[in-house]
C-alpha positions as CSV (number, residue, x, y, z in Angstrom):
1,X,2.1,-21.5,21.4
2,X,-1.3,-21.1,19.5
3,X,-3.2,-23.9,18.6
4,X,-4.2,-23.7,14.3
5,X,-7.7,-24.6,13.5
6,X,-8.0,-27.0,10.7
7,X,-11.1,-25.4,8.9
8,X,-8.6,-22.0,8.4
9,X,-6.6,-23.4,5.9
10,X,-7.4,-20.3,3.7
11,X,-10.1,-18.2,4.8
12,X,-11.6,-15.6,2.4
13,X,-10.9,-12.4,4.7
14,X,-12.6,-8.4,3.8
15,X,-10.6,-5.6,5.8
16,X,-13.3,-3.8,8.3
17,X,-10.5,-1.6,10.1
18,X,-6.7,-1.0,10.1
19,X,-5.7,1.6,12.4
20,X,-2.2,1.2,11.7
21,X,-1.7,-1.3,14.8
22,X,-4.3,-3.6,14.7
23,X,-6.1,-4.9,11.1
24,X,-9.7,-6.1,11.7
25,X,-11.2,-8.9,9.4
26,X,-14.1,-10.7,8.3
27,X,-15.0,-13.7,7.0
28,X,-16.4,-14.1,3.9
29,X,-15.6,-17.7,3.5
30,X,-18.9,-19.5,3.0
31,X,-17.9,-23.1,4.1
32,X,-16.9,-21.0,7.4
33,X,-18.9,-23.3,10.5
34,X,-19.9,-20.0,12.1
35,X,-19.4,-15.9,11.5
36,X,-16.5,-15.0,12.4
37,X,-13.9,-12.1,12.4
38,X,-10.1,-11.8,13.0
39,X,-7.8,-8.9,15.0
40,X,-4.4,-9.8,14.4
41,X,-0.9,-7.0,14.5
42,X,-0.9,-4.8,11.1
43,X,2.5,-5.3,11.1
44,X,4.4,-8.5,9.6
45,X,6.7,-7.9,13.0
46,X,4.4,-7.0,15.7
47,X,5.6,-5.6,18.8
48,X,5.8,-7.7,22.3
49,X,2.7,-4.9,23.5
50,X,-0.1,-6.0,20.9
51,X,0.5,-9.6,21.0
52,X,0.4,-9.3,25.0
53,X,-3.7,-7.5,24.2
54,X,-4.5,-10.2,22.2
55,X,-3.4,-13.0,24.8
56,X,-5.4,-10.4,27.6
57,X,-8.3,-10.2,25.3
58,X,-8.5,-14.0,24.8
59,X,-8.3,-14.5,28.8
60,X,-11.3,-13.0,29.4
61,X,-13.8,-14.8,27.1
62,X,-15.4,-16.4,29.8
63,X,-16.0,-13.1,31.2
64,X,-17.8,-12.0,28.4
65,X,-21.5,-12.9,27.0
66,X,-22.8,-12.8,23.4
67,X,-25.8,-10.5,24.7
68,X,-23.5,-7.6,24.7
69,X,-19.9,-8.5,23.7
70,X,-18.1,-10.0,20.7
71,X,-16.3,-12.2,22.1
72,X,-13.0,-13.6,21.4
73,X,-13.1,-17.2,20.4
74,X,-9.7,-18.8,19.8
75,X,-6.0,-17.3,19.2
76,X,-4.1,-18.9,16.5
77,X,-1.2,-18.3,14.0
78,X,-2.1,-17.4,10.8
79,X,0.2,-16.3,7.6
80,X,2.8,-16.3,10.6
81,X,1.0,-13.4,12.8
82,X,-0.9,-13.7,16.4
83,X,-4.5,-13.8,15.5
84,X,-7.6,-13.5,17.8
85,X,-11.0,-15.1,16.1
86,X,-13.6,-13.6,17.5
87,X,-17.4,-13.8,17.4
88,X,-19.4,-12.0,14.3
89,X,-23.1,-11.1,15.5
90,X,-23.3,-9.2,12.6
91,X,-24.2,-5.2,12.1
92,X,-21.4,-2.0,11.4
93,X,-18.6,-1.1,12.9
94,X,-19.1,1.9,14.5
95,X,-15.9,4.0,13.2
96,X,-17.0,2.9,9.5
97,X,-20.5,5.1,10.0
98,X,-19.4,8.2,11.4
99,X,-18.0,11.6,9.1
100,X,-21.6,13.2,9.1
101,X,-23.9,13.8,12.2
102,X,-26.6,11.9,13.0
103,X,-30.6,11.8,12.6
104,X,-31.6,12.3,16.1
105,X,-33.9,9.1,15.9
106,X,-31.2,6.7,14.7
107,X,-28.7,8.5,17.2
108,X,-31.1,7.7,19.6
109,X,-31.9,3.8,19.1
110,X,-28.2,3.3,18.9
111,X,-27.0,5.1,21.6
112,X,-28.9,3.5,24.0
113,X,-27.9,0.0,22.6
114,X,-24.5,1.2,23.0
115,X,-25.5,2.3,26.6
116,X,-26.9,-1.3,27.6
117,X,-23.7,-3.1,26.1
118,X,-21.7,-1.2,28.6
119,X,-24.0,-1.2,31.6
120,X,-23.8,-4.8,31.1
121,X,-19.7,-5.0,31.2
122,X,-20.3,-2.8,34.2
123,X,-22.6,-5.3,35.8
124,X,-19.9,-7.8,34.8
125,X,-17.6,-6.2,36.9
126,X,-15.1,-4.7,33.8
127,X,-13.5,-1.9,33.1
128,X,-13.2,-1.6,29.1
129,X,-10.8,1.0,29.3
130,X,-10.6,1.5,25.3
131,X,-14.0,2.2,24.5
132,X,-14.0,4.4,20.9
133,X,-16.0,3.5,17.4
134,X,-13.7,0.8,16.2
135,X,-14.3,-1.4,19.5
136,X,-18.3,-0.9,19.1
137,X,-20.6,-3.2,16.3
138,X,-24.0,-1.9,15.6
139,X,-26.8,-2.9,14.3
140,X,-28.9,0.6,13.4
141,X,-32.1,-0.6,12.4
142,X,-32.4,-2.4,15.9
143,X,-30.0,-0.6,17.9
144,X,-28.2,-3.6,19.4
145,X,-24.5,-2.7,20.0
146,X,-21.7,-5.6,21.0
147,X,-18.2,-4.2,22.3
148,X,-15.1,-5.6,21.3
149,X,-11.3,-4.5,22.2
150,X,-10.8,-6.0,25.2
151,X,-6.9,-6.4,25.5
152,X,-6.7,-3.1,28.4
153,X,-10.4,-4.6,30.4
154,X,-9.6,-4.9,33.8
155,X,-11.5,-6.7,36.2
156,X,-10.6,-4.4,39.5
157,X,-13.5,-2.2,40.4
158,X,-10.9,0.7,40.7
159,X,-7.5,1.4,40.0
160,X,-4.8,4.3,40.0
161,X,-2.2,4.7,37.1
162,X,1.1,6.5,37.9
163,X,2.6,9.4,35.5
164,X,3.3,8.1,31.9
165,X,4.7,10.1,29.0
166,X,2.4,10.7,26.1
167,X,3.9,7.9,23.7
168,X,3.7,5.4,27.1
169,X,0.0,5.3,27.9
170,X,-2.1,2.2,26.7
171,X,-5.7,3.5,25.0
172,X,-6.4,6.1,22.5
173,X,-6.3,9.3,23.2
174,X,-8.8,11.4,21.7
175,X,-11.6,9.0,23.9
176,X,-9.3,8.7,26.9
177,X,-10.6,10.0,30.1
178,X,-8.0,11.9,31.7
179,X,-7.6,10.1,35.0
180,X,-6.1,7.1,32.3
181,X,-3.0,8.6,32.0
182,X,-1.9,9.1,35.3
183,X,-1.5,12.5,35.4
184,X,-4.8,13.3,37.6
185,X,-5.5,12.4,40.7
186,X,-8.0,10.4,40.4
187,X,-8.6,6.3,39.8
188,X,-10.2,4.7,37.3
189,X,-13.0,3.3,37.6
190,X,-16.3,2.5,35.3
191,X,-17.1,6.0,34.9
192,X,-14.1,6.2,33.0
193,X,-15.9,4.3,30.4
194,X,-18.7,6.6,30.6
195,X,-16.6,9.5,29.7
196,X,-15.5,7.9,26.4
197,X,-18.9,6.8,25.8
198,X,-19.9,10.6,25.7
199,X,-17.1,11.6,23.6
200,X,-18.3,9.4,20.7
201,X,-21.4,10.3,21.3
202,X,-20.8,14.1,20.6
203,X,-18.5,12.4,17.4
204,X,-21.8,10.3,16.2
205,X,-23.8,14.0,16.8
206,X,-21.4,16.7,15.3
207,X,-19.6,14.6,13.0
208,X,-16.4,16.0,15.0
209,X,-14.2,14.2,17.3
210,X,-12.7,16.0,20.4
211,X,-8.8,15.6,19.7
212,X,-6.6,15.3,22.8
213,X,-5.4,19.1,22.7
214,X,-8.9,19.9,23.2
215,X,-9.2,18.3,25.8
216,X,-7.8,19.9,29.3
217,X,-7.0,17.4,32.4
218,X,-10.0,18.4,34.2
219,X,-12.1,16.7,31.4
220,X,-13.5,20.4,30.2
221,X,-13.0,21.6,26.4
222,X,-10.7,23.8,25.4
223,X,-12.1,27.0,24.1
């Protein structure tokens, strides 16, 4: 089902991010032919769902450019798990550096590389439709941003989700905007991305992330 690259006989691999469903690695392999990093299911028996966002993820390469996206590269089996390769331009995950608030300046430089990454998936004609920390790279002395995540993107310019229970909707909830679970209505659309985009952007500056019971289905705070 997935073809094995020769040269990953036994990659040298450093944890960036387990979130419990995905487990993000890097190279560190030094005979490695390019930099490179691997999503593959945290657990040894993944469910149907997350291989099925890899294999989405992996259909869209062509869609994607290096100039704003790390893009996946190749899906392979490796120590008997679904694993998407994908492109390492370098720089932090985003999730790793947030847990104080931001200088304004580097706040600044990085937002707006954060902001030209997605204006550029917009151009693209893609809705990311998972955008939060551990889908963003950045680089903070430059403020160049990549996005990764792609296995919910959707190429229609617009789209409306019917009613799903809580434990049912595809995303993450604290930087879901509320027209993604189905319960508004309202379709989504690129300015659905720009809602989670200001939600990590109050995270990066308060050092406090909006849970989902704060958030009310008209996209206001709770007080």
């Amino acid at each position: 089902m997935f073809p094995i690259m020769a040269w990953l006989a036994r990659p040298v691999l450093e944890t960036v991010w387990n979130d419990g469903e995905f487990l993000l690695s890097r190279f560190t392999d030094s005979s490695a032919t390019s930099p490179m990093l691997a999503l593959s299911p945290a657990l040894e028996r993944p469910a149907v769902g997350g291989v099925t966002l890899l294999e989405h993820a992996y259909g869209l390469r062509s869609e994607l450019d290096p100039e704003f996206a790390a893009r996946p590269v190749e899906l392979i089996q490796y120590d008997g798990r679904p694993t998407l390769l994908i492109e390492d331009h370098g720089g932090e995950l985003l999730a790793r550096l947030l847990g104080e608030a931001w200088e304004l300046e580097s706040f600044l430089r990085v937002a707006t590389g954060i902001s030209v990454a997605l204006g550029h998936l917009r151009r693209r004609g893609l809705i990311h439709k998972d955008i939060k920390p551990a889908n963003i790279f950045v680089e903070v002395s430059t403020g160049r941003a990549w996005l990764s995540g792609f296995g919910l993107a959707s190429r229609v310019v617009s789209e409306r989700r019917q009613p799903e229970p809580p434990e049912s909707i595809e995303g993450t909830l604290a930087y879901m905007a509320p027209e993604q679970t189905g319960w508004m209505n309202r379709s989504i659309d690129s300015r659905s991305d720009l809602y989670s985009l200001g939600v990590i952007f109050y995270e990066m500056l308060t050092a406090s992330c909006l849970s989902p019971r704060q958030i009310q289905w008209d996209g206001s705070t709770a007080t």
